[in-house]
KEKE-3310 file (N, C-alpha, C; in steps of 0.2 Angstrom, whole numbers, plus 5000, padded with zeros to 4 digits):
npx = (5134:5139:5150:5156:5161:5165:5173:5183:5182:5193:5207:5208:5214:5216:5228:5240:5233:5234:5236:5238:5239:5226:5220:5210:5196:5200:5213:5209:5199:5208:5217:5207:5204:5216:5215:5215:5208:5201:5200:5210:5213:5227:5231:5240:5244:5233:5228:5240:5236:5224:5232:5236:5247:5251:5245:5233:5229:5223:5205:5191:5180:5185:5190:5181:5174:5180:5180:5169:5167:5178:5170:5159:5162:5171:5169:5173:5175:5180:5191:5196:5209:5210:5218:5222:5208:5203:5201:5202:5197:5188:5173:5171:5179:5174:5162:5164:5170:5159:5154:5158:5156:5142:5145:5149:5161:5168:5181:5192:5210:5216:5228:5239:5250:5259:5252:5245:5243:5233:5222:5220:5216:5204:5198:5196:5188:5178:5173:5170:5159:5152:5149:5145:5133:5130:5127:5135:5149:5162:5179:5193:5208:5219:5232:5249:5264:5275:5289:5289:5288:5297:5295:5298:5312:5324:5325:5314:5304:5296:5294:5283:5275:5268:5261:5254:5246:5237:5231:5222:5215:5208:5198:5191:5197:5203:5210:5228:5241:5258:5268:5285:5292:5304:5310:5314:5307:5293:5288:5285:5276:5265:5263:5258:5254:5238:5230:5227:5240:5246:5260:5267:5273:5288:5305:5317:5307:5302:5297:5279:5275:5285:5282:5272:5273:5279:5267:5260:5247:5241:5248:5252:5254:5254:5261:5267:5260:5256:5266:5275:5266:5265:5279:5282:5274:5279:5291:5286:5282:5294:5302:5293:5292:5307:5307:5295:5291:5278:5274:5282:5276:5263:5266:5271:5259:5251:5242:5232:5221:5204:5199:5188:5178:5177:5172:5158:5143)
npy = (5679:5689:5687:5697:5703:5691:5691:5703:5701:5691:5697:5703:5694:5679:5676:5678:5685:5670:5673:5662:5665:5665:5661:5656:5645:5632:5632:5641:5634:5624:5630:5634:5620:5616:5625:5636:5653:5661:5669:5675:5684:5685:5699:5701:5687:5683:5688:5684:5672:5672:5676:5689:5704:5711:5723:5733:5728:5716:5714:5720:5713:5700:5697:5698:5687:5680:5682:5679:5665:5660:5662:5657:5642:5641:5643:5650:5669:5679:5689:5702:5706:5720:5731:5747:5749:5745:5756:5773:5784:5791:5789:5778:5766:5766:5760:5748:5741:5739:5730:5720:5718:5715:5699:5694:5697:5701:5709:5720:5723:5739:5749:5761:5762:5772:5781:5799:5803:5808:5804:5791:5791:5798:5787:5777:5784:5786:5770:5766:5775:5767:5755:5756:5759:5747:5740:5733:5729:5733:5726:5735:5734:5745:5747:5754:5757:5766:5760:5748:5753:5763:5777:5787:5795:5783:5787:5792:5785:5778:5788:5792:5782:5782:5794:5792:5781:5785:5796:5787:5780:5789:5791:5780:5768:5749:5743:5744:5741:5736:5734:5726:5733:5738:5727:5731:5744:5740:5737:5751:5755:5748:5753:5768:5769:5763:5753:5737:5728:5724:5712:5709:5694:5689:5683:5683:5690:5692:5676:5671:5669:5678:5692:5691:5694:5706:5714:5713:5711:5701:5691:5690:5680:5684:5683:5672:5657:5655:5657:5645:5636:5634:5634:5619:5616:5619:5611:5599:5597:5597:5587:5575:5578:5576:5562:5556:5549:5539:5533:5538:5555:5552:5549:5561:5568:5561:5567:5562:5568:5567:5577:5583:5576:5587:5598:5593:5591)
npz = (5264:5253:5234:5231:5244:5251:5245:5247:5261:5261:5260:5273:5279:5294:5284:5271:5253:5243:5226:5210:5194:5183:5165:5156:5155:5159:5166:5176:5184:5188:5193:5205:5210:5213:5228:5229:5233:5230:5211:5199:5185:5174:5162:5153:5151:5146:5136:5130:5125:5117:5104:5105:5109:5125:5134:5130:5119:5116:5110:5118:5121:5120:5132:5139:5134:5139:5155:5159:5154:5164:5175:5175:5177:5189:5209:5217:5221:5208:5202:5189:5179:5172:5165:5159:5162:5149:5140:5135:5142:5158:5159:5147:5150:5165:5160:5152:5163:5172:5162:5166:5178:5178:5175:5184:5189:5203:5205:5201:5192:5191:5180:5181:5172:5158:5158:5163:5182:5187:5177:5180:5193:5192:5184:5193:5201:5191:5191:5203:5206:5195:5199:5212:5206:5200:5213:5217:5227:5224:5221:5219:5213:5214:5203:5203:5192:5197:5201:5192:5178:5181:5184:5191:5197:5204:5218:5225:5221:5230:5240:5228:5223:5239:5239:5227:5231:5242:5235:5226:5234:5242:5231:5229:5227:5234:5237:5235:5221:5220:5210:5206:5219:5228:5241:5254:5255:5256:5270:5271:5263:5268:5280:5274:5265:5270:5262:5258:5251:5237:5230:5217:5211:5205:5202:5214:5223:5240:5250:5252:5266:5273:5265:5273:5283:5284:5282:5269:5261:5248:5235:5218:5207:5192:5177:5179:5181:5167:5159:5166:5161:5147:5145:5150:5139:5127:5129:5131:5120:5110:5113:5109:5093:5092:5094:5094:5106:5112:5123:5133:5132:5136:5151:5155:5153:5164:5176:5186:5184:5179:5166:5158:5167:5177:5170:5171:5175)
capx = (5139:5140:5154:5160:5159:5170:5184:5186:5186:5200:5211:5209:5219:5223:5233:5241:5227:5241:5232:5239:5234:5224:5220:5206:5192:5203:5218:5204:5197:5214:5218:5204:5206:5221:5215:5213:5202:5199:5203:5211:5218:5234:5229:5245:5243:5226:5230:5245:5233:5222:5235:5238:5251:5247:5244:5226:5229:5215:5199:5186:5175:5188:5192:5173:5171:5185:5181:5162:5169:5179:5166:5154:5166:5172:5164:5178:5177:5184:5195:5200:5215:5207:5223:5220:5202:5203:5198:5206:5194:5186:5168:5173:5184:5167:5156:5169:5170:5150:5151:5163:5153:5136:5144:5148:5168:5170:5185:5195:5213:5216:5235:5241:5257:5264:5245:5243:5242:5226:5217:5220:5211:5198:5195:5194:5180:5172:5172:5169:5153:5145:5149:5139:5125:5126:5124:5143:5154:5169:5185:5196:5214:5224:5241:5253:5267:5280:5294:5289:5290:5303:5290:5301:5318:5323:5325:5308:5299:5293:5288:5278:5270:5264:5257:5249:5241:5236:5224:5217:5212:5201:5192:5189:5201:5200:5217:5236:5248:5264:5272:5292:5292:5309:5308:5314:5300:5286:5284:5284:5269:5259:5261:5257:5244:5235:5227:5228:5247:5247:5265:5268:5279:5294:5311:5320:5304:5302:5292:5274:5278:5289:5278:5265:5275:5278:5260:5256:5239:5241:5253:5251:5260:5254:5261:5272:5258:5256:5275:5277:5263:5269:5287:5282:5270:5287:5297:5284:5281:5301:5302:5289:5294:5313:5306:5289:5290:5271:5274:5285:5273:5258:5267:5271:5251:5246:5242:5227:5214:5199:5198:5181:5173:5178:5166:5152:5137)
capy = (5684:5687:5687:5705:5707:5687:5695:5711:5698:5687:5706:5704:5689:5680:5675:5684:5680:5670:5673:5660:5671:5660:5664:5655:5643:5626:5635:5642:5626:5619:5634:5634:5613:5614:5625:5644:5654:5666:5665:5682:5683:5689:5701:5697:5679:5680:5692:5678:5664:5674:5678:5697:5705:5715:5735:5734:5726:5712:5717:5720:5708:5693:5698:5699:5682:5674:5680:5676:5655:5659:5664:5650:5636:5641:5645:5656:5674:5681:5698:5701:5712:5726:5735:5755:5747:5746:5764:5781:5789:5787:5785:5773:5764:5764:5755:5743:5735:5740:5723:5713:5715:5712:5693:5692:5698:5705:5714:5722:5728:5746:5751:5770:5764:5779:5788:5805:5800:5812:5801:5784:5792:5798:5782:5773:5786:5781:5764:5766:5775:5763:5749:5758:5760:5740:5736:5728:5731:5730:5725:5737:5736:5750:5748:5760:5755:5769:5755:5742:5755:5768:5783:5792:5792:5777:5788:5795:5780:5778:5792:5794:5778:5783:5800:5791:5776:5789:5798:5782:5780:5793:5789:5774:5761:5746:5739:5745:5734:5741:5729:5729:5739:5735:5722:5737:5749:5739:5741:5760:5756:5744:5758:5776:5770:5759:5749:5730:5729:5718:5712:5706:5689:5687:5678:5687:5692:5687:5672:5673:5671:5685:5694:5692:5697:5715:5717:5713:5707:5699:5690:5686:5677:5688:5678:5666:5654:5655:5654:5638:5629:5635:5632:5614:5612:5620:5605:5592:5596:5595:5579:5572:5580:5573:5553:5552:5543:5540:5531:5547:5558:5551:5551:5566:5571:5558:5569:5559:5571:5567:5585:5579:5576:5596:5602:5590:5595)
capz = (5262:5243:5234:5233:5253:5253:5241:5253:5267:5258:5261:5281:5284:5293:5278:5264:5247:5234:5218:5204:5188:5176:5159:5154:5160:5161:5170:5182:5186:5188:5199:5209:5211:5219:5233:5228:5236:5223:5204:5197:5177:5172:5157:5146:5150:5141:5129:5124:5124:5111:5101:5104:5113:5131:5134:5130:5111:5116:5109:5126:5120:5121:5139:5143:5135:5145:5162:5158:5154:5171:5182:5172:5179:5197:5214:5222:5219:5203:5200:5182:5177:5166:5160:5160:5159:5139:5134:5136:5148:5164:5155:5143:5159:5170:5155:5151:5170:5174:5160:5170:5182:5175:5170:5189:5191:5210:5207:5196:5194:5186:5181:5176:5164:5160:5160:5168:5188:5186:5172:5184:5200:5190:5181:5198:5204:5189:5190:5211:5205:5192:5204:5217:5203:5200:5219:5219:5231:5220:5224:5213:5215:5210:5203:5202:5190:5200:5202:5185:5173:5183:5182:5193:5200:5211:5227:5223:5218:5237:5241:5224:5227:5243:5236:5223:5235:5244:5230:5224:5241:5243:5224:5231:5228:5237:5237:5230:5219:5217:5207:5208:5225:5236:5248:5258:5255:5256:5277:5273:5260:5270:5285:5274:5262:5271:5261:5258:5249:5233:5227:5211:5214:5201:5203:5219:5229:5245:5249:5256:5274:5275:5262:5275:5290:5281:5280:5264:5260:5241:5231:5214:5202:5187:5170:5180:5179:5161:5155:5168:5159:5140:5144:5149:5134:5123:5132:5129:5111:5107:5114:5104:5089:5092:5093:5095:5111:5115:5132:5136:5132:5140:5156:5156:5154:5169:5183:5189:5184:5176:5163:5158:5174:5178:5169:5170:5182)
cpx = (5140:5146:5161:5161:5164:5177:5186:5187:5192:5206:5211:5213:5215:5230:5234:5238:5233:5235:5239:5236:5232:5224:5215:5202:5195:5208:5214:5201:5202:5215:5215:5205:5211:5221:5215:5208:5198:5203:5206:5214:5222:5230:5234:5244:5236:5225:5235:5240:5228:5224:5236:5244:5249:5248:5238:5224:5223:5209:5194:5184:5177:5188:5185:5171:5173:5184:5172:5163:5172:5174:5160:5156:5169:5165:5167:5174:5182:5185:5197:5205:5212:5211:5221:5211:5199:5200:5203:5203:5189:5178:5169:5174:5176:5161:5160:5168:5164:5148:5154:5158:5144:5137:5146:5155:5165:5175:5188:5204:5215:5224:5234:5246:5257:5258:5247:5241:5233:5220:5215:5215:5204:5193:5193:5190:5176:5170:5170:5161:5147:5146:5143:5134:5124:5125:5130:5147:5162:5175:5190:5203:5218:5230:5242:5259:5275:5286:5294:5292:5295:5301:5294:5307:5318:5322:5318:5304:5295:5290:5282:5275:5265:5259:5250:5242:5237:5228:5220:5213:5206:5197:5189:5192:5201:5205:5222:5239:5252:5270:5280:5294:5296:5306:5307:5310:5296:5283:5279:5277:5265:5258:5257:5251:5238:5228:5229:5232:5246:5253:5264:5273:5282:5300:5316:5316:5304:5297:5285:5273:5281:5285:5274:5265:5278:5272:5258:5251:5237:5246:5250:5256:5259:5257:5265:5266:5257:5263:5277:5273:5265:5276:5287:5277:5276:5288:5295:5285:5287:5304:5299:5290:5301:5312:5302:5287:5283:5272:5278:5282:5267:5262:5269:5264:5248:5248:5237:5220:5211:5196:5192:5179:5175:5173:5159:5148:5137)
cpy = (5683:5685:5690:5704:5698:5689:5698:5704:5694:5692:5707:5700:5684:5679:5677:5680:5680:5669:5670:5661:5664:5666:5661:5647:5637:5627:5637:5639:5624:5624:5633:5625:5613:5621:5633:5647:5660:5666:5673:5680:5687:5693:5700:5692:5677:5684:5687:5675:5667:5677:5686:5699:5712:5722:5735:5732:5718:5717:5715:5715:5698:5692:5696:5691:5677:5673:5676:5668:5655:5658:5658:5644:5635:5646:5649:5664:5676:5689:5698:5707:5715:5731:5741:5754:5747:5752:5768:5786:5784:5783:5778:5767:5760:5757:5749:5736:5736:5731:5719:5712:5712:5705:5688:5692:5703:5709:5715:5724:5735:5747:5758:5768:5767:5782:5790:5801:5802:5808:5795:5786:5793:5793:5776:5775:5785:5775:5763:5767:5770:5756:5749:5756:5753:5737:5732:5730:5730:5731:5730:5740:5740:5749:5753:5757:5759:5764:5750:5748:5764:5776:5789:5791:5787:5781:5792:5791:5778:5780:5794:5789:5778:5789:5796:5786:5780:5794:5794:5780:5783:5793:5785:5767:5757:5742:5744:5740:5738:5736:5732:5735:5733:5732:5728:5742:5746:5739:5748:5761:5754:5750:5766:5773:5767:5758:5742:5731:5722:5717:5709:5699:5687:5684:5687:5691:5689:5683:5674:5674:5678:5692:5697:5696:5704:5719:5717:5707:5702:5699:5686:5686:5678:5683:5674:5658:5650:5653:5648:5633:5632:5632:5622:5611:5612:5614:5599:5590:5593:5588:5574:5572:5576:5564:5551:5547:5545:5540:5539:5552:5558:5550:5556:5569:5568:5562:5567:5563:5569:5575:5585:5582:5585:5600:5598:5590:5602)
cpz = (5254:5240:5234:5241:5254:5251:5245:5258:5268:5260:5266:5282:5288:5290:5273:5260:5243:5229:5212:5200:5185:5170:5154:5159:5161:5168:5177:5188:5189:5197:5207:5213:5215:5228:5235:5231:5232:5217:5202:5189:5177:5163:5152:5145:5147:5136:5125:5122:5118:5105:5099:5110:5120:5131:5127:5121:5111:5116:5117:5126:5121:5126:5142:5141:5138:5152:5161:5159:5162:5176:5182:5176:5186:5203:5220:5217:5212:5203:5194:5180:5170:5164:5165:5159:5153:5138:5138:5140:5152:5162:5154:5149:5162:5166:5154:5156:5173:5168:5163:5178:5183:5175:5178:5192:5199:5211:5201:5197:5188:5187:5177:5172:5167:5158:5163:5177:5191:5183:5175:5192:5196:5185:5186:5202:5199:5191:5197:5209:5201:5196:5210:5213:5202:5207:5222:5222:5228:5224:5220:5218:5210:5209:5199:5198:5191:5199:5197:5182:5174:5183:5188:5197:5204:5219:5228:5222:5225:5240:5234:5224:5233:5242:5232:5225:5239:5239:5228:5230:5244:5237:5226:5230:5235:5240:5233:5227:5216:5216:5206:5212:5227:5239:5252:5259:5256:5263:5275:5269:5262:5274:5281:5269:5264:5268:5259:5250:5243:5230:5221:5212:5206:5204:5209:5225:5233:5245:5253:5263:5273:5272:5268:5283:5290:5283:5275:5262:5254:5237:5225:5208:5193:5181:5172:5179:5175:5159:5160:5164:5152:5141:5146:5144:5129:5123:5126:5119:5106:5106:5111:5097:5086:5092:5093:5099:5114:5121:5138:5138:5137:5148:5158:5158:5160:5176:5188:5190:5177:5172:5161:5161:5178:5177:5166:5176:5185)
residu = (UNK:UNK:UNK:UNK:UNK:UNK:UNK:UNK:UNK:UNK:UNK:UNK:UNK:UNK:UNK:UNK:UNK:UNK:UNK:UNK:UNK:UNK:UNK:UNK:UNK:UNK:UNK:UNK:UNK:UNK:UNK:UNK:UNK:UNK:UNK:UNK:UNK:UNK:UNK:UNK:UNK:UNK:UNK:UNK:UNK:UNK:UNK:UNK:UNK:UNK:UNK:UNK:UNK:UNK:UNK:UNK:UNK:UNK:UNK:UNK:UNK:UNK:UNK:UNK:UNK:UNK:UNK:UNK:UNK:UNK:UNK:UNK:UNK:UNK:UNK:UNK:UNK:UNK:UNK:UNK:UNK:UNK:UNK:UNK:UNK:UNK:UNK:UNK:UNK:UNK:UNK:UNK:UNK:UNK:UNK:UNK:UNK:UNK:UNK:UNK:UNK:UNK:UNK:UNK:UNK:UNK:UNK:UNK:UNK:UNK:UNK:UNK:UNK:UNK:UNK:UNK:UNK:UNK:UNK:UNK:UNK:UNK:UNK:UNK:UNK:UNK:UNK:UNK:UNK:UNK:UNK:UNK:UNK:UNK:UNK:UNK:UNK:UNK:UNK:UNK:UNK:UNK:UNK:UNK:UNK:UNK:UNK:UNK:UNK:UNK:UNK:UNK:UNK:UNK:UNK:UNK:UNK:UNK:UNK:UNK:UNK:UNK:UNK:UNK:UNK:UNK:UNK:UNK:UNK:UNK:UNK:UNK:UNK:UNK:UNK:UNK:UNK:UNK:UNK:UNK:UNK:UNK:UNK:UNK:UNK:UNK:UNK:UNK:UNK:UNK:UNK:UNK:UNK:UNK:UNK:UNK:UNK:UNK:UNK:UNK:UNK:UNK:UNK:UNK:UNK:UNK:UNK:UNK:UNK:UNK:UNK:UNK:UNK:UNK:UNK:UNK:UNK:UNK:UNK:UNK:UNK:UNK:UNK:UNK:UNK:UNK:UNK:UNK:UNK:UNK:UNK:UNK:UNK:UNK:UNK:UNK:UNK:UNK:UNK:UNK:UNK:UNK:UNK:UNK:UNK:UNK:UNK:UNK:UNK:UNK:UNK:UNK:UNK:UNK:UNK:UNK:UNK:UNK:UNK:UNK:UNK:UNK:UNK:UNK:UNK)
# end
């Protein structure tokens, strides 16, 4: 089984795939270590860590050199979060992820923003296409940002969701992510788009059990990753700063992994 054709299989069950986002080749490792079964990046959370800010303000070429170290270093399946795919047309879009997948990424995901819902179907038949022409069965999950960024009244974010899973579906999308969809609605999207359902996990979603007893196929913790392991670098630094307790410090860092030995052999 290759790696495209495990990914897709990760999307059947029996268990909802939790994707904790990395953000670079340690985090990945780390991830993967404790039991991941595919590695995905969160695209602000590697946009922070290079010092730029998210919605496609990382140069491609950063993005291409991070999942390249990710995919160098683990032996799960890798999906990389590709924004609007960094360019402004479906072309551009297709070239872009035709190099992620040259370096060995198996999936991708593709967001509309506030893009044309037009311009996002036909950057996901691009990119269905050059995939075909490199022999990958890609993974490419489509998010729709209907409910994150409020693209259409609340009593209407539902059905336009299902409208819009629904055309990506026939481009070729592989999966939906509809980030900040009601607990409440998301039966009615497992049952009318059917495709394998990805939530976004933030503070007030349901847990994965329940998640998985909806019918959704894919939870992932998107920049929570990142801001739990910042927010305890934040802590540690203040603390050190405040007294310079070495002994403090160091046991703070002992988790009994050899970081090293990670990445040797």
């Amino acid at each position: 089984m290759t790696a495209a054709e495990h990914f897709h299989a990760l999307h059947k069950g029996p268990s909802i795939l939790i994707l904790p986002n990395a953000w670079d080749a340690m985090s990945a490792k780390i991830v993967e270590g404790a039991g991941a079964k595919a590695i995905a990046t969160s695209s602000a959370a590697v946009a922070w860590a290079h010092g730029y800010a998210d919605g496609h303000h990382l140069p491609f070429e950063l993005l291409l050199r991070t999942a390249a170290e990710i995919v160098r270093v683990v032996k799960v399946p890798v999906t990389c979060d590709s924004e609007g795919g960094y360019a402004d047309t479906p072309e551009a879009a297709a070239e872009n992820i035709r190099r992620l997948i040259d370096i060995g990424v198996v999936g991708v995901n593709l967001e509309d923003g506030r893009d044309a819902h037009d311009l996002h179907t036909r950057k996901v038949a691009a990119i269905r296409k050059a995939a075909a022409a490199s022999g990958v069965d890609l993974f490419i999950n489509a998010r729709t940002d209907v409910y994150l960024k409020g693209l259409v009244s609340a009593e209407k974010r539902l059905a336009e969701s299902v409208r819009r899973g629904a055309a990506l579906k026939d481009e070729g999308a592989s999966g939906i992510f509809v980030p900040g969809a009601a607990a409440s609605d998301i039966p009615a999207l497992v049952k009318e788009i059917q495709l394998p359902l990805n939530i976004m996990g933030w503070a007030g979603v349901p847990k994965a059990a329940e998640l998985q007893a909806m019918g959704v196929r894919r939870l992932s913790a998107a920049t929570n990753m990142a801001r739990a392991a910042w927010a305890t670098l934040a802590k540690s630094a203040k603390m050190y700063l405040f007294d310079g307790d070495n002994d403090a410090l160091t046991a703070m860092g002992e988790a009994g992994v050899d970081y090293n030995a990670l990445f040797k052999g």
